[in-house]
Each structure stands twice: as structure tokens, then as C-alpha cells.
C-alpha positions in Angstrom: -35.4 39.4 -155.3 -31.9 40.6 -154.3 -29.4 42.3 -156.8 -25.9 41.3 -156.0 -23.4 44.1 -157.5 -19.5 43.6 -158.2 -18.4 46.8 -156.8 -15.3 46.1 -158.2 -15.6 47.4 -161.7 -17.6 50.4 -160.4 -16.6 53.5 -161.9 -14.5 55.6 -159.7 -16.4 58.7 -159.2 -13.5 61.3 -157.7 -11.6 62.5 -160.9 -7.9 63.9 -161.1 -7.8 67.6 -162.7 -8.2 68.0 -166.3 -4.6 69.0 -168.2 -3.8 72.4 -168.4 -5.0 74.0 -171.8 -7.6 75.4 -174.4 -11.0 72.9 -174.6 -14.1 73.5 -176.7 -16.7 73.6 -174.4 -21.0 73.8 -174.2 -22.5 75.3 -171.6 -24.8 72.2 -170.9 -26.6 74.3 -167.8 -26.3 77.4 -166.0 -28.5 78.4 -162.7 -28.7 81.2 -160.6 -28.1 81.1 -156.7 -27.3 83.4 -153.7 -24.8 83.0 -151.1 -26.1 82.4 -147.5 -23.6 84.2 -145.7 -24.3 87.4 -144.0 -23.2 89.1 -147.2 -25.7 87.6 -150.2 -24.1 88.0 -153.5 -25.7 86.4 -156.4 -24.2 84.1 -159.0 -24.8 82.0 -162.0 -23.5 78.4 -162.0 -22.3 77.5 -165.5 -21.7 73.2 -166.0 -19.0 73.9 -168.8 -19.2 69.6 -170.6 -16.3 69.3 -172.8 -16.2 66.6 -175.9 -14.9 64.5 -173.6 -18.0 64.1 -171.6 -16.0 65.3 -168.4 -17.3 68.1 -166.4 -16.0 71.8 -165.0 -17.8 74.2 -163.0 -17.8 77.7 -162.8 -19.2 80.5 -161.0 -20.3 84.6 -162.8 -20.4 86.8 -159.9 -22.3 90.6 -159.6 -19.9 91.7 -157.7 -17.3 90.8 -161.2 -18.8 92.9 -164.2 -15.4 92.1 -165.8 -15.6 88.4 -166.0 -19.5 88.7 -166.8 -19.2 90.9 -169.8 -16.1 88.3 -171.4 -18.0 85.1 -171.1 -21.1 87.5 -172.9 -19.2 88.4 -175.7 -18.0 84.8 -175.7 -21.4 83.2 -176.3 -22.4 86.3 -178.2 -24.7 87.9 -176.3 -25.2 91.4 -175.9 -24.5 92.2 -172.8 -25.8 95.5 -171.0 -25.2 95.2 -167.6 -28.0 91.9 -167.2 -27.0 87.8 -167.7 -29.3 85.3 -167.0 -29.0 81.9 -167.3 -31.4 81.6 -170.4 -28.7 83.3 -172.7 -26.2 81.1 -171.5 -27.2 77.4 -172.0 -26.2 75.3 -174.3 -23.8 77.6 -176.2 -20.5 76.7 -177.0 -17.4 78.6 -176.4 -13.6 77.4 -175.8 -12.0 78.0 -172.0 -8.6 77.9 -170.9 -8.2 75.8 -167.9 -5.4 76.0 -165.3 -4.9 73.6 -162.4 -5.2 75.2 -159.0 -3.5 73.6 -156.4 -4.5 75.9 -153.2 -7.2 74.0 -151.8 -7.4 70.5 -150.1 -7.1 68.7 -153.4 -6.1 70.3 -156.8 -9.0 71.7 -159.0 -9.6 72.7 -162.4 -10.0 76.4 -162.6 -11.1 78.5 -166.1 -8.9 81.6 -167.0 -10.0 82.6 -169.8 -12.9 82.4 -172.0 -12.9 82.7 -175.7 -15.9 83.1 -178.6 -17.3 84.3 -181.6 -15.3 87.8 -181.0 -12.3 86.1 -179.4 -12.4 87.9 -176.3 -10.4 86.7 -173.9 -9.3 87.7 -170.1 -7.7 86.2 -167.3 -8.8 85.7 -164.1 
């Protein structure tokens, strides 16, 4: 048996950038990763879903304390120096997204994170 498939009503799968602004966000997963350049730096991959059910990615490095201990205070955590993924998922926080333009195609990009202590920064 063969399965023919109108490709026409497809769903387009590239997305333009999300608007500029404050969302509500949960962090649906977040995993932890090293570079594999000749200078490893760690990182934890947060998938940031919005109630929209669209998608934005980013990245906690160690070698940025500063943008670790904001999105900590955002979900609530106590944070002494050590996140992991674990204390991450599935909490909510809001973001403020920006659209950044400098790459090949413009991208969604989060500036600011804000939680149960309002703590904010840019980045």
C-alpha cells in the first residue's frame, strides 16, 4: 500500500521571529551540553514554550554567573553558584524577547527574565 500526501497544505516549518515583548513562558526542557571547540564551555539548553505553543531557545553559560543567577531567582531557586537542569524544567517564568537581526536570518533573542522576585537583567 502507498500513501499519497498533498504537500500542499503541509505546515511550513521555518517561522518568522516572534514580536518584540514580555511572554509568559514554561520551561518545557532544559539539557546540559559542552562545546566542542578547543575551548569546552558548558551550558544548559532551556526550550522556553510560550501559550502559544511556539518555541524559543536559549542557552545559561558558566562562563556568565550573571545571567545564571537572574533566571534562578526567576524560577525561584536558590542559587549558590550550581544550576542544573532538574531545577529548571517545567517552571514558569515571563521573558522579554527582542528580535536580533545580525545573523543570516533574524532571530528571537531573550533579554530579560522575570519571576517570583521580579528580577530582571538585560543581556
Amino acid at each position: 500500500m502507498t500513501m499519497q500526501f498533498d504537500m500542499t497544505k503541509a505546515q511550513k516549518t521555518e517561522f518568522e521571529p516572534i514580536p518584540e515583548g514580555d511572554y509568559n513562558v514554561t520551561i518545557e526542557d532544559a539539557t546540559e551540553g559542552v562545546t566542542e571547540n578547543d575551548k569546552p564551555t558548558a551550558y544548559i539548553e532551556m526550550t522556553l514554550r510560550l501559550a502559544s505553543n511556539r518555541i524559543v531557545w536559549d542557552r545559561l553559560w558558566a562562563d556568565n554567573p550573571i545571567k545564571a543567577t537572574f533566571v534562578a531567582r526567576a524560577v525561584g531557586a536558590d542559587f549558590d553558584g550550581e544550576l542544573t537542569p532538574a531545577m529548571l524544567k517545567g517552571k514558569q517564568v515571563s521573558i522579554h524577547l527582542v528580535i536580533d537581526d545580525k545573523g543570516d536570518k533574524p532571530r528571537n533573542k531573550v533579554t530579560m527574565y522575570h519571576g517570583a522576585e521580579q528580577a530582571s537583567v538585560p543581556f
